[in-house]
Residue frames as qw, qx, qy, qz and C-alpha x, y, z in Angstrom:
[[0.059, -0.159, 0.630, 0.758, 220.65, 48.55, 136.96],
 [0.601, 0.331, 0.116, -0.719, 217.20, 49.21, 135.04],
 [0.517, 0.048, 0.851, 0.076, 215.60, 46.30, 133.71],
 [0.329, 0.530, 0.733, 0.272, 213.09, 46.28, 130.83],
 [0.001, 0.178, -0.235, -0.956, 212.14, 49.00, 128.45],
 [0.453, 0.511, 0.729, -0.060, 208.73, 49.61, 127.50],
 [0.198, -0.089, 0.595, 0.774, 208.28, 50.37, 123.98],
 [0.435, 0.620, 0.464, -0.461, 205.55, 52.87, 122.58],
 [0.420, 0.021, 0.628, 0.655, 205.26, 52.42, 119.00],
 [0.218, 0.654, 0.326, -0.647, 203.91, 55.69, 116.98],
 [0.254, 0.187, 0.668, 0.674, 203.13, 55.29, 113.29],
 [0.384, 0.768, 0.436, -0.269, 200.59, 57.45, 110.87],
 [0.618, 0.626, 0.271, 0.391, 200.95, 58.72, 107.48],
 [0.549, 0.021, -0.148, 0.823, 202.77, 61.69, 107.09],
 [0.001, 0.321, 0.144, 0.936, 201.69, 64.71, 108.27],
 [0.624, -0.494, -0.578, -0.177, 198.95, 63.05, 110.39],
 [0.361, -0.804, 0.011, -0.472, 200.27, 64.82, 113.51],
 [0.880, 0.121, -0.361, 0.283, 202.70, 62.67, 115.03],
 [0.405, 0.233, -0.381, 0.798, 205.04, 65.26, 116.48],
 [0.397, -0.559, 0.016, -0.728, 202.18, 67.33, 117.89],
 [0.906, -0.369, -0.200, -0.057, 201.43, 63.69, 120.02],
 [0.666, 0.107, -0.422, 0.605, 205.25, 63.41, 120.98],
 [0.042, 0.258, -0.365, 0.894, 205.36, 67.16, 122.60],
 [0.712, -0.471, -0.119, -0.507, 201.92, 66.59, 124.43],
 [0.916, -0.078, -0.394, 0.009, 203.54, 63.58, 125.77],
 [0.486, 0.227, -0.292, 0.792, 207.16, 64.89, 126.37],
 [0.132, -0.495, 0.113, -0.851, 205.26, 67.74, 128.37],
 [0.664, -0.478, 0.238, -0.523, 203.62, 65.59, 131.26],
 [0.896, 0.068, -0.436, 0.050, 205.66, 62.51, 131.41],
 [0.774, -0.618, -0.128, -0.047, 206.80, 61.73, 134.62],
 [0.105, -0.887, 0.425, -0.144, 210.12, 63.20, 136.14],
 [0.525, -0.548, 0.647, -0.077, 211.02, 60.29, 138.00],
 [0.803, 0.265, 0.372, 0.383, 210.94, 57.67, 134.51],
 [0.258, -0.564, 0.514, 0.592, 213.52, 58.34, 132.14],
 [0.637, 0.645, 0.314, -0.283, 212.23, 58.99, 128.56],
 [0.259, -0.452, 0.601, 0.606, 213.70, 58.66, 124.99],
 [0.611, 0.616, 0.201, -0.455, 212.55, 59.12, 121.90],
 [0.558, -0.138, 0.664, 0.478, 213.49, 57.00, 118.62],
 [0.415, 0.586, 0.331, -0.612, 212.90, 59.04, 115.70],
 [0.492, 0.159, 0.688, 0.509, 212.67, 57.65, 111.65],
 [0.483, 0.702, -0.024, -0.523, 212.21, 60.42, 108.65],
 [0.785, 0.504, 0.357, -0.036, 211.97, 59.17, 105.44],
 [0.396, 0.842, -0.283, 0.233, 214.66, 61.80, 103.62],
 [0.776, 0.155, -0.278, 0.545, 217.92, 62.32, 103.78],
 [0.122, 0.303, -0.340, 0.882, 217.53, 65.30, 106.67],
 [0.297, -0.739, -0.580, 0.169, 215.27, 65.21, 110.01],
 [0.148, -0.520, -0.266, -0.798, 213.32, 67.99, 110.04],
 [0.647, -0.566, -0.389, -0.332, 210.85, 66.83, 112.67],
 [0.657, -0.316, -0.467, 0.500, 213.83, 66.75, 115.75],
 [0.155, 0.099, -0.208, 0.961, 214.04, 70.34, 115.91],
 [0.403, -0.461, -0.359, -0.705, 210.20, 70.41, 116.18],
 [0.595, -0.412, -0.657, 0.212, 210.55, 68.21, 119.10],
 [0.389, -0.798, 0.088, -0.453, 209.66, 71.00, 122.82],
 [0.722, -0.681, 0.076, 0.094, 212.74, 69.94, 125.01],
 [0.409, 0.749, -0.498, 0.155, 216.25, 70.34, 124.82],
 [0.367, -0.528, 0.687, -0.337, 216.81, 67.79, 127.97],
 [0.916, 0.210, 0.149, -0.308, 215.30, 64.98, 125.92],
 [0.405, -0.225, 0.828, 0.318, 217.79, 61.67, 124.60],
 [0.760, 0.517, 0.224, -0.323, 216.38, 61.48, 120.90],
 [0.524, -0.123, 0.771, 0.341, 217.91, 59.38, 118.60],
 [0.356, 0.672, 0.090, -0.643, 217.33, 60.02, 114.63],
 [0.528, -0.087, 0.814, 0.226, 217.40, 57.54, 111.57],
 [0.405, 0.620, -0.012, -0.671, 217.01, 58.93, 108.09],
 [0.056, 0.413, -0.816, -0.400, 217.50, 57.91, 104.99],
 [0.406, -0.032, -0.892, -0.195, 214.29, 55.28, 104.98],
 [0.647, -0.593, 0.125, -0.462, 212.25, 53.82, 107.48],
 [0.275, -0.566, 0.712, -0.311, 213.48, 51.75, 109.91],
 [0.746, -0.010, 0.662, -0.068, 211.69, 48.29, 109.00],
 [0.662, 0.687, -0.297, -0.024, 212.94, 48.85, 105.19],
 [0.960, 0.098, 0.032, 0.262, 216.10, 46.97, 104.44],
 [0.443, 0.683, -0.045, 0.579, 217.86, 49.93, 103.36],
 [0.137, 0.636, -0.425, 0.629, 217.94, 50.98, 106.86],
 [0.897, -0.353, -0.250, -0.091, 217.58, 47.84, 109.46],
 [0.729, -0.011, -0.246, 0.639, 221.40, 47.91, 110.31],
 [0.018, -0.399, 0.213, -0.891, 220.98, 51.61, 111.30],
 [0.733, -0.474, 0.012, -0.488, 217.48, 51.00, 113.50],
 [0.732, -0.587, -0.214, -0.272, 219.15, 47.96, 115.14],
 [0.557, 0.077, -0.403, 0.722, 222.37, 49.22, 116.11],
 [0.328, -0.543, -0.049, -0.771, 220.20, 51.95, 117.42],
 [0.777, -0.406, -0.371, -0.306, 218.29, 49.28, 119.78],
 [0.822, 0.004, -0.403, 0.402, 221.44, 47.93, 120.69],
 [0.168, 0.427, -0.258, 0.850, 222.69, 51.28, 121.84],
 [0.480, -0.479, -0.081, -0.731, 219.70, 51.92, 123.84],
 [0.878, -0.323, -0.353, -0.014, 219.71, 48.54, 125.39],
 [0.810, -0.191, -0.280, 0.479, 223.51, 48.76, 127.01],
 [0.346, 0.046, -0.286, 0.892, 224.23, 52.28, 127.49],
 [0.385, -0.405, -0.021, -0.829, 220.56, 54.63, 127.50],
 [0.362, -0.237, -0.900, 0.052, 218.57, 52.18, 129.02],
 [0.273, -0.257, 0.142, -0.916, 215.57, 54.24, 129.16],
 [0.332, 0.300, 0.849, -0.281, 212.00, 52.78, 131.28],
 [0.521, 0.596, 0.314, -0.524, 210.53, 54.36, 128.16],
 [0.398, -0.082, 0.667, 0.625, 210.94, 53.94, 124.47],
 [0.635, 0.605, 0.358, -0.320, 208.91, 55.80, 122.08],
 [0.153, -0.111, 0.648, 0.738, 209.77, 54.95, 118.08],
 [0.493, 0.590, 0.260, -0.584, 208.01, 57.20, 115.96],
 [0.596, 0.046, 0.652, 0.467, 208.36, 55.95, 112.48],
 [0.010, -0.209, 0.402, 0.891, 208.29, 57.33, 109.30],
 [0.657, 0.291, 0.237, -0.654, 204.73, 58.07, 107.52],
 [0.854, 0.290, -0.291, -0.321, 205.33, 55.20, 104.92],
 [0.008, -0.363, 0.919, -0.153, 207.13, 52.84, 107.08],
 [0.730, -0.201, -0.414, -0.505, 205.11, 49.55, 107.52],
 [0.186, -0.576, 0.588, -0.537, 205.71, 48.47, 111.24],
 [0.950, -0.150, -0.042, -0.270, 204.32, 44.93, 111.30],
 [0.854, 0.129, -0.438, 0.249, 207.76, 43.12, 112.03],
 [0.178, -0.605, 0.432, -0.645, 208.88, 45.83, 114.96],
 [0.841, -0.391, 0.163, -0.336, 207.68, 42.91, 117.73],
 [0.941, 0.303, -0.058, 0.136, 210.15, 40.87, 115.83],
 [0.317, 0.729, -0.154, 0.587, 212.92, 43.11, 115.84],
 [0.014, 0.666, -0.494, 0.559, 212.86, 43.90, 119.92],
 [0.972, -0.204, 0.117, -0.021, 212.75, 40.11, 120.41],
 [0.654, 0.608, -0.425, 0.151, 216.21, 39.79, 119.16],
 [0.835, -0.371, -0.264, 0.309, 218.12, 37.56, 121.18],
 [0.575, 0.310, -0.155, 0.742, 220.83, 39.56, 121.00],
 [0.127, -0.587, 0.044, -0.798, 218.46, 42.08, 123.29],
 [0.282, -0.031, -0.897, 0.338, 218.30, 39.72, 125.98],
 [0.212, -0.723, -0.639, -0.159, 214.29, 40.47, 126.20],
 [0.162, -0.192, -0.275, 0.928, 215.52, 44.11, 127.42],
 [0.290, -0.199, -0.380, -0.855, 212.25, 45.40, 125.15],
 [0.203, 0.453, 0.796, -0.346, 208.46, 45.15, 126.16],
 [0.043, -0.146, -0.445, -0.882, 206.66, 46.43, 123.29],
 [0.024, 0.417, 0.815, -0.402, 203.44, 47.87, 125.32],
 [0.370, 0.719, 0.374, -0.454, 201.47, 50.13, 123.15],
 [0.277, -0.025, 0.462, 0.842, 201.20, 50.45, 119.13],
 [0.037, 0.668, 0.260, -0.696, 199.58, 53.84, 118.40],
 [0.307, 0.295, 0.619, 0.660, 198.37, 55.07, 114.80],
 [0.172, 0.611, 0.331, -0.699, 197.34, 58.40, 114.24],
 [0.374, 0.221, 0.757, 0.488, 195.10, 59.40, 111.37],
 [0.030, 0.203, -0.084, -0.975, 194.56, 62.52, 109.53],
 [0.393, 0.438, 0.776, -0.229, 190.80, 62.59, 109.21],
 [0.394, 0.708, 0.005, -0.586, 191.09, 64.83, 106.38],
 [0.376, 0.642, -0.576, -0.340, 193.37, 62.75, 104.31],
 [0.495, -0.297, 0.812, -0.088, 193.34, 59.17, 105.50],
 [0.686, 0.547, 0.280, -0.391, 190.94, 58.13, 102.51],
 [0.292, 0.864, -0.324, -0.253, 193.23, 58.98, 100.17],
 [0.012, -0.685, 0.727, -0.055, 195.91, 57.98, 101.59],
 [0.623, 0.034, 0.778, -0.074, 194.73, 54.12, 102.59],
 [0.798, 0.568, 0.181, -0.092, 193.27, 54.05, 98.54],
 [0.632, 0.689, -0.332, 0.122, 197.21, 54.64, 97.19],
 [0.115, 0.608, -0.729, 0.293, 200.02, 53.53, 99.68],
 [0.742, -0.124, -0.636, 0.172, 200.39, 49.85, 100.89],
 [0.136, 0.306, -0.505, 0.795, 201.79, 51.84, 104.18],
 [0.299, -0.256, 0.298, -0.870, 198.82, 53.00, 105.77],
 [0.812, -0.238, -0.235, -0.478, 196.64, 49.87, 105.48],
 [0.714, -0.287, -0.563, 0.303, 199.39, 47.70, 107.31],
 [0.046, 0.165, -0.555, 0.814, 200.06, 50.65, 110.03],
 [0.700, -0.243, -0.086, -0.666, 196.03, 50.33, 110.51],
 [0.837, 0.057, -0.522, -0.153, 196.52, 46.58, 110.87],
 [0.695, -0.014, -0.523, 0.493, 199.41, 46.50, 113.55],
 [0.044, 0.331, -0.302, 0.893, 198.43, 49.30, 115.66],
 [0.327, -0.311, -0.856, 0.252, 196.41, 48.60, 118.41],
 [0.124, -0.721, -0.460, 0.503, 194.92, 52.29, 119.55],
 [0.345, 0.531, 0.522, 0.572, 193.59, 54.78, 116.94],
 [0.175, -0.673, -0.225, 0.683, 193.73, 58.51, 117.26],
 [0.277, 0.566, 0.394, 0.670, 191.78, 60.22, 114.14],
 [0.198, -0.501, 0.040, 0.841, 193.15, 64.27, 114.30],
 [0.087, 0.218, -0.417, -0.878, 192.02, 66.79, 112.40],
 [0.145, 0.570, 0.809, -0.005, 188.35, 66.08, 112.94],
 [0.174, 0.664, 0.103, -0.720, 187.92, 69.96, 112.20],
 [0.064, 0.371, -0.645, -0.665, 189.07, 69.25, 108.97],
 [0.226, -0.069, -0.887, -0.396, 185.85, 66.35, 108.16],
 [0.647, -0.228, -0.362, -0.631, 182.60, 65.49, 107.98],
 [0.564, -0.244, 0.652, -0.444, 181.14, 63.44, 110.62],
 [0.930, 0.253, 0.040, -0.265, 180.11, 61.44, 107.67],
 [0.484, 0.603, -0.628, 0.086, 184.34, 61.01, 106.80],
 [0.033, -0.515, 0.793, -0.325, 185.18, 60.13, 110.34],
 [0.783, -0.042, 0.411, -0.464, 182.45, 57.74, 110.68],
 [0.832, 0.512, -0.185, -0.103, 184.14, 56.13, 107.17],
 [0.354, 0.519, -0.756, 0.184, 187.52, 55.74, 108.69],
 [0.541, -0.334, 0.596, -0.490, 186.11, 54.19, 111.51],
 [0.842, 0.290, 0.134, -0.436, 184.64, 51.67, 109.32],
 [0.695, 0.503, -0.513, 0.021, 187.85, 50.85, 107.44],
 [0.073, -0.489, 0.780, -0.382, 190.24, 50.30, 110.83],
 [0.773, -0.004, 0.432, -0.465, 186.95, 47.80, 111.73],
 [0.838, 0.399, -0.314, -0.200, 188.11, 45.64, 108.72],
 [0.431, 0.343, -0.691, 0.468, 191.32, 44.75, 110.98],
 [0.173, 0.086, -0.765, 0.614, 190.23, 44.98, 114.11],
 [0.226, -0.537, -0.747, -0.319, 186.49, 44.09, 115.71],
 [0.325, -0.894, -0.307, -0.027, 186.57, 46.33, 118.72],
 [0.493, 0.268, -0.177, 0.808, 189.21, 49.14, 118.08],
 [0.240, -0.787, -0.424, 0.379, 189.56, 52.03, 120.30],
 [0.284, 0.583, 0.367, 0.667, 189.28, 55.40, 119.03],
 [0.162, -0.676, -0.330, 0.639, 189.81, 59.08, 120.20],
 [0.432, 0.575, 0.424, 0.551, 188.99, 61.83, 118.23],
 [0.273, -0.816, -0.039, 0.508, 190.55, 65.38, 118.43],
 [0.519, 0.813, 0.012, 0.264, 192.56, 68.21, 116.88],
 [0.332, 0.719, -0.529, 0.306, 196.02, 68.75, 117.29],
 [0.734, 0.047, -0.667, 0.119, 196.32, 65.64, 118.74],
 [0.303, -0.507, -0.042, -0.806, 194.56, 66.39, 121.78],
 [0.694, -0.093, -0.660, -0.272, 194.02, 63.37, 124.20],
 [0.674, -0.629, 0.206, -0.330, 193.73, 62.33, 127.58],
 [0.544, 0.567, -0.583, 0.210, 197.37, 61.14, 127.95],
 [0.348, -0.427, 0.741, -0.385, 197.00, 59.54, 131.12],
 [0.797, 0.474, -0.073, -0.366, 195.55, 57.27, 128.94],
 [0.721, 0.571, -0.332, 0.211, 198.94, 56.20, 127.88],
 [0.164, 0.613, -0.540, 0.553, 201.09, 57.04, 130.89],
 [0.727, -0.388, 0.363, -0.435, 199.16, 55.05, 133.79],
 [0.982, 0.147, -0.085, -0.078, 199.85, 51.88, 131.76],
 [0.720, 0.361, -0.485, 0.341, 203.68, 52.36, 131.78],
 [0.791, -0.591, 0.137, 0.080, 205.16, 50.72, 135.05],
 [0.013, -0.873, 0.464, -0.147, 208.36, 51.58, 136.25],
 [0.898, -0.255, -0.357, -0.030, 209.95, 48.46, 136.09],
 [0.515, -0.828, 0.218, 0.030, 211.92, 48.15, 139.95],
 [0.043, 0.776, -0.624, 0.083, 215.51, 47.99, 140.25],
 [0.938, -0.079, -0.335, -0.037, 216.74, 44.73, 140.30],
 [0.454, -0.825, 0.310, 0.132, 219.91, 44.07, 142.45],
 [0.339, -0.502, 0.670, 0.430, 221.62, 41.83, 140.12],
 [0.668, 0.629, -0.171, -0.359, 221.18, 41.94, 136.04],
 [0.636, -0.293, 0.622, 0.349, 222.75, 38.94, 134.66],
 [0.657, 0.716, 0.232, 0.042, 222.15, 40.14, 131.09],
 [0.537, -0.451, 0.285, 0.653, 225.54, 41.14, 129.57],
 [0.256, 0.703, -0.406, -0.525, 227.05, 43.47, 126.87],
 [0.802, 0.506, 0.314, -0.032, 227.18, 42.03, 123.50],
 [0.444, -0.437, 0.295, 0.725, 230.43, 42.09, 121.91],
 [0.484, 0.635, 0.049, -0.600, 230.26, 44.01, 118.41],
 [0.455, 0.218, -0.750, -0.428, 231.05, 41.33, 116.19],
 [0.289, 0.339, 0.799, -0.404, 227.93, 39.55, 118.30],
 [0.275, 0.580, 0.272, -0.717, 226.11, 42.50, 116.94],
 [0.196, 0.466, -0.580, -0.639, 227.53, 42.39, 113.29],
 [0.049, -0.103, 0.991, 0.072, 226.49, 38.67, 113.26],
 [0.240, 0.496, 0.664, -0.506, 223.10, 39.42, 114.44],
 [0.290, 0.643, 0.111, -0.700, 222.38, 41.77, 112.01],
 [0.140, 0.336, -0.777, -0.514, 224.07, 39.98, 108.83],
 [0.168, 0.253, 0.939, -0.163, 221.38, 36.76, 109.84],
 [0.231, 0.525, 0.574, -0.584, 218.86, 39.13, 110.26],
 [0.318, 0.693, -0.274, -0.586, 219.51, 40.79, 106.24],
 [0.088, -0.320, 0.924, 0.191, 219.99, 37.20, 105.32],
 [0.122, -0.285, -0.943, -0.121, 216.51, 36.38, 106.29],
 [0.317, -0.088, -0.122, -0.936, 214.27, 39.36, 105.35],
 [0.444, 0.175, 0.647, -0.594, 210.52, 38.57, 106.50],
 [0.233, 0.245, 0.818, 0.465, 208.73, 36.40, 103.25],
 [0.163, 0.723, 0.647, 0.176, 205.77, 38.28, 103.87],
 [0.067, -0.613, 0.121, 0.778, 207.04, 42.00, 103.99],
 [0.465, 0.810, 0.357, 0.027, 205.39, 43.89, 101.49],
 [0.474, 0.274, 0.128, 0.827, 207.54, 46.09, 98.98],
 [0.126, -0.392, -0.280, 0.867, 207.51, 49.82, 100.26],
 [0.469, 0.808, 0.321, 0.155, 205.32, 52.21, 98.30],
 [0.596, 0.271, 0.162, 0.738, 207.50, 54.08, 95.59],
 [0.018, 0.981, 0.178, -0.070, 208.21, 57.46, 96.82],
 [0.501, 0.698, -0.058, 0.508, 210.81, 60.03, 96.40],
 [0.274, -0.851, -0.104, 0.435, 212.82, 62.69, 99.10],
 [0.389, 0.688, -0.073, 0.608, 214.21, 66.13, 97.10],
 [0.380, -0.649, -0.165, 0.638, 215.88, 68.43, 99.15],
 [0.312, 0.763, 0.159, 0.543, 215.38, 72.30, 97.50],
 [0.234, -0.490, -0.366, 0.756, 216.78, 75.47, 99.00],
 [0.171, 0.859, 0.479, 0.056, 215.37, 78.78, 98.54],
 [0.439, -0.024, -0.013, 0.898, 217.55, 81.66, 97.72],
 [0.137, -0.732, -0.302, -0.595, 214.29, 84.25, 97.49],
 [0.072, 0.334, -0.439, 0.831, 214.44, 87.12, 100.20],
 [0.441, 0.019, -0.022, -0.897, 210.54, 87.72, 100.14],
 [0.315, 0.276, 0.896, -0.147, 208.19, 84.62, 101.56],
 [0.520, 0.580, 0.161, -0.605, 205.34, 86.76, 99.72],
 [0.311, 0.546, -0.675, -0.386, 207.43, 85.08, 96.39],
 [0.009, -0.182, 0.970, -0.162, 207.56, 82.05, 97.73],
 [0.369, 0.395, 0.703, -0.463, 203.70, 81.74, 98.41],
 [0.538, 0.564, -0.218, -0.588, 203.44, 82.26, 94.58],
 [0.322, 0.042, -0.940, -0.104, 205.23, 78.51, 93.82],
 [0.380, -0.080, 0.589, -0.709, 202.53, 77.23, 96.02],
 [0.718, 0.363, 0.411, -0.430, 199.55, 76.78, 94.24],
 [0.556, 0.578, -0.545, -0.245, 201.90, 75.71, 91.21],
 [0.031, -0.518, 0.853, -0.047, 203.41, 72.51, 93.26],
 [0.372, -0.077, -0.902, -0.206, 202.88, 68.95, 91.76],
 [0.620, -0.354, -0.077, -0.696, 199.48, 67.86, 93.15],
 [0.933, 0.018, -0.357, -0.034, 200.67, 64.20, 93.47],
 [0.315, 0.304, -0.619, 0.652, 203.57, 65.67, 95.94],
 [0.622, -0.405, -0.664, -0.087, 202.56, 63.87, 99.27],
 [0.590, -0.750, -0.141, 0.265, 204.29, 65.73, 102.18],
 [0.538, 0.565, -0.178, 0.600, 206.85, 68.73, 101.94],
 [0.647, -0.681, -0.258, 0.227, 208.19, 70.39, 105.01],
 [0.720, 0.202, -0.097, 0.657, 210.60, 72.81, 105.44],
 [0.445, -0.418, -0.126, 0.782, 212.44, 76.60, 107.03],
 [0.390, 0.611, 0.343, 0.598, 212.27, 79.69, 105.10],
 [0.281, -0.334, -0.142, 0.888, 213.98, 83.31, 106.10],
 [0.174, 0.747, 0.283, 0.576, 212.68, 86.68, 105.50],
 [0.085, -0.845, 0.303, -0.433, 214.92, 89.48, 107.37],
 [0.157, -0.382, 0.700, -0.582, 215.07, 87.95, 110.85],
 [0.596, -0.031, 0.550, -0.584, 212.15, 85.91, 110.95],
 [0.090, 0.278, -0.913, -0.284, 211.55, 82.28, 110.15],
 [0.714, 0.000, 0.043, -0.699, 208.59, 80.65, 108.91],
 [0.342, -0.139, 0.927, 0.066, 208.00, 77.37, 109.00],
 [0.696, 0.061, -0.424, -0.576, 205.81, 75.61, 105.17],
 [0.479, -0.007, 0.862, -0.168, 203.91, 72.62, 105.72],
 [0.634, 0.180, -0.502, -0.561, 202.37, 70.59, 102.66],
 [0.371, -0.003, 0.920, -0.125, 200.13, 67.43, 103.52],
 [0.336, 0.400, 0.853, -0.004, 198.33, 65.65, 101.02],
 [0.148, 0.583, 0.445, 0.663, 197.60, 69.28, 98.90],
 [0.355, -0.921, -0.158, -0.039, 196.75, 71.23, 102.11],
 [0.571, 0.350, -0.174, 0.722, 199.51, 73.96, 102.27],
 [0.302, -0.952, -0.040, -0.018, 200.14, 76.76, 104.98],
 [0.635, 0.278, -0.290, 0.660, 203.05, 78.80, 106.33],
 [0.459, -0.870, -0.076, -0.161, 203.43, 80.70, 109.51],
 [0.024, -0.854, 0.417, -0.310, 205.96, 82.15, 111.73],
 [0.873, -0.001, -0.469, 0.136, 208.11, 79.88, 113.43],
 [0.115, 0.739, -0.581, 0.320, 210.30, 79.77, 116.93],
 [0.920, -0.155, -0.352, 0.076, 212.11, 77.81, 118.53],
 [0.522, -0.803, 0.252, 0.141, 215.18, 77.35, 120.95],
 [0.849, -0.115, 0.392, 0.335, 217.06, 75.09, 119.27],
 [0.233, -0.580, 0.384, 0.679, 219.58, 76.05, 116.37],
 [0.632, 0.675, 0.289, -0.247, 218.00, 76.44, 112.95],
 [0.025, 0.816, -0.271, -0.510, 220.53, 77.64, 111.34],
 [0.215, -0.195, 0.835, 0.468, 222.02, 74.23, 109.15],
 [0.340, 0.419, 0.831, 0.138, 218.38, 73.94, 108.15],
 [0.181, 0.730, 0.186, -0.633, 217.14, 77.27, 107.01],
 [0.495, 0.600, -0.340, -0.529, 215.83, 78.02, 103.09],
 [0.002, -0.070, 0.970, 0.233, 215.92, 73.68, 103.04],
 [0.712, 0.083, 0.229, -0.659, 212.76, 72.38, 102.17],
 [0.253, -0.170, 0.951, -0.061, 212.22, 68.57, 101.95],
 [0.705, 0.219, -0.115, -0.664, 209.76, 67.42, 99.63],
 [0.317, 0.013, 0.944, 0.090, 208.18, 63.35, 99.08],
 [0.650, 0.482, 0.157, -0.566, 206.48, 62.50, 96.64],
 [0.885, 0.150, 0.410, 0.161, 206.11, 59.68, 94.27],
 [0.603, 0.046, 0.457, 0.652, 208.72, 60.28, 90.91],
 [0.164, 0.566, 0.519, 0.619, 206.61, 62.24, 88.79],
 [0.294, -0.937, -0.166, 0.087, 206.32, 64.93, 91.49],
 [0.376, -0.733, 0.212, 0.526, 209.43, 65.35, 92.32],
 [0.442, 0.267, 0.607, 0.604, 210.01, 65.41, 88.07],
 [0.085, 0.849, 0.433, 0.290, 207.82, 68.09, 88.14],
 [0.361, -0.828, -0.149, 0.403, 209.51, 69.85, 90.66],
 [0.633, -0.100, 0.324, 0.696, 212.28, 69.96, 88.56],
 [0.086, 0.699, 0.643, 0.303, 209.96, 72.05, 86.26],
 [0.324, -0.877, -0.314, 0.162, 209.20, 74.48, 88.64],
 [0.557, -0.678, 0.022, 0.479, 212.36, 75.10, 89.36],
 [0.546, 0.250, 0.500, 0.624, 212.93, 76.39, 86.13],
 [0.042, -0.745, -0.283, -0.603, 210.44, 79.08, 85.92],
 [0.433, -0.889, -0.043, -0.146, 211.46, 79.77, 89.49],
 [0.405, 0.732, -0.417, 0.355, 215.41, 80.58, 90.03],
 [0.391, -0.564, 0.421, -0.593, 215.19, 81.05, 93.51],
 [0.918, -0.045, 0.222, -0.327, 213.90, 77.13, 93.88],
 [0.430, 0.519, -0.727, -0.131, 217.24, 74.88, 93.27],
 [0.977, -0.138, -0.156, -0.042, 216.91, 70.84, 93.65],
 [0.313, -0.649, 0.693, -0.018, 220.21, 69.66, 95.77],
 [0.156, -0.291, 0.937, -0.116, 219.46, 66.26, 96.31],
 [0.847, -0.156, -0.128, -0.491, 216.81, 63.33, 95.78],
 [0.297, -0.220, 0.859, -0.355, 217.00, 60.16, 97.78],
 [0.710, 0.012, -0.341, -0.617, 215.80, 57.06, 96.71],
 [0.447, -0.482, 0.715, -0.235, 215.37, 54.51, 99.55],
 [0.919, 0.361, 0.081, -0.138, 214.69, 51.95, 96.98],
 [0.540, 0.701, -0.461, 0.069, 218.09, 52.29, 95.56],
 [0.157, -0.567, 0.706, -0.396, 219.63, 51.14, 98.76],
 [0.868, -0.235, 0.338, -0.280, 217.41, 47.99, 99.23]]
């Protein structure tokens, strides 16, 4: 039976390239370990698993929040649990959401109740070098992922000045006296880097760790929501909308564009036109769309688009959607409401 899990822990704002790092990863990771990916989006639909490049991959998916928020701890560590007694992969990667603050995660896959199945051996923070500025001056998020992350990968160096990336370098140095730093586009990196470090740990012949009944588990977790971390910081206040699009013609669609709330932080989403499917991205005011394929089945997500942004954005959207028909609000999600 497989002993220990090592646990790679991937945080960065949103949009900061995250998935690109997963498929790089997922594409040369050794055959003979067994890999698994934990993934946290922020809304109330994951987008980002269908982006994932494998259909033979174990990926796990936790919306609604991030995963070290109250609102959805009892979902992230029945997750663990799972993983401990039935996946029991030699790998763990949990990519969190872009405004999750990950400083109690060490905490979390100590639980006794995991009978030290975790090893938490790399925490990873990628940072959009075009937007990280920003972002660290308004969200509480990004200055404690800077803090708890141990290896720094600023992306999207096409996008900045040598004078920007030489500024972000400068903040992460406020936390940490001799960080390490790669710098690349589309998360680009010498990934043996990352893969030499995780040992296979050997078969043991006899695991005396046992299953956990589930009112163990229930217990565990009630304690754990009993006795929230004093120094956890309140989340920063954002929003998820879910819109669909009922326009035929993307050429329409690329007319709301340059009309959408400036203060809207990350939007993501499908969009049809005949047969072909494009895929918008919105980070931080930088917008594009392009063609899109994939293998996987698109179909429950097509003409959804997923927008975050603080209140007054997604208020505005509302707006929009007024002078634009085609643009109808479903849902918003507020993971506040739930804490």
């Amino acid at each position: 039976m497989a002993g220990t899990t090592n646990v790679i822990l991937v945080t960065g704002f949103l949009g900061c390239g995250k998935t690109t790092f997963l498929n790089r990863i997922i594409k040369i990771f050794p055959k003979d370990l067994k890999l698994m990916i934990l993934m946290n989006e922020f809304g109330e639909i994951g987008l980002d698993g269908t982006l994932i490049e494998s259909d033979e991959l174990d990926i796990l998916e936790i919306s609604k929040g991030s995963i070290f928020c109250v609102c959805v701890k009892t979902d992230f560590i029945r997750s663990l649990n799972q993983i401990a007694q039935s996946i029991r992969p030699d790998v763990l990667i949990v990519e969190s959401t872009g405004v999750a603050n990950p400083s109690d995660l060490k905490k979390d896959l100590n639980l006794t109740i995991f009978q030290n199945r975790f090893r938490l051996s790399e925490q990873i923070c990628l940072i959009d070098a075009d937007c990280f500025e920003d972002a660290y001056e308004t969200f509480v998020s990004v200055e404690k992922q800077i803090a708890s992350s141990t290896l720094f990968i600023i992306n999207k160096t096409d996008l900045a000045t040598e004078q920007k990336v030489l500024r972000i370098k400068d903040i992460v140095k406020k936390y940490h006296p001799l960080p390490e730093f790669f710098e690349t586009t589309y998360a680009d990196v010498p990934l043996e880097r990352f893969i030499p470090g995780i040992e296979k740990i050997e078969t043991m012949a006899q695991d005396t760790r046992v299953s956990i009944l589930p009112e163990q588990l229930e217990q565990a977790i009630d304690k754990l929501l009993e006795n929230p971390d004093p120094n956890s910081v309140p989340p920063d206040r954002l929003l998820s909308a879910i819109f669909s699009w009922g326009g035929k013609d993307i050429e329409a669609f690329k007319k709301i564009m340059p009309q959408l709330p400036k203060q809207m932080v990350r939007a993501k989403g499908f969009l049809t036109q005949n047969n072909t499917v494009f895929l918008f991205n919105l980070v931080m005011g930088q917008k594009n769309i392009e063609a899109y394929t994939s293998k996987k089945d698109l179909r429950p997500l097509l003409n959804r688009i997923v927008f975050i942004g603080p209140p007054e954005a997604i208020h505005q959207m509302d707006k929009l959607s007024r002078d634009f028909p085609d643009l109808i609000r479903k849902s918003v999600f507020d993971p506040m409401a739930n804490r």
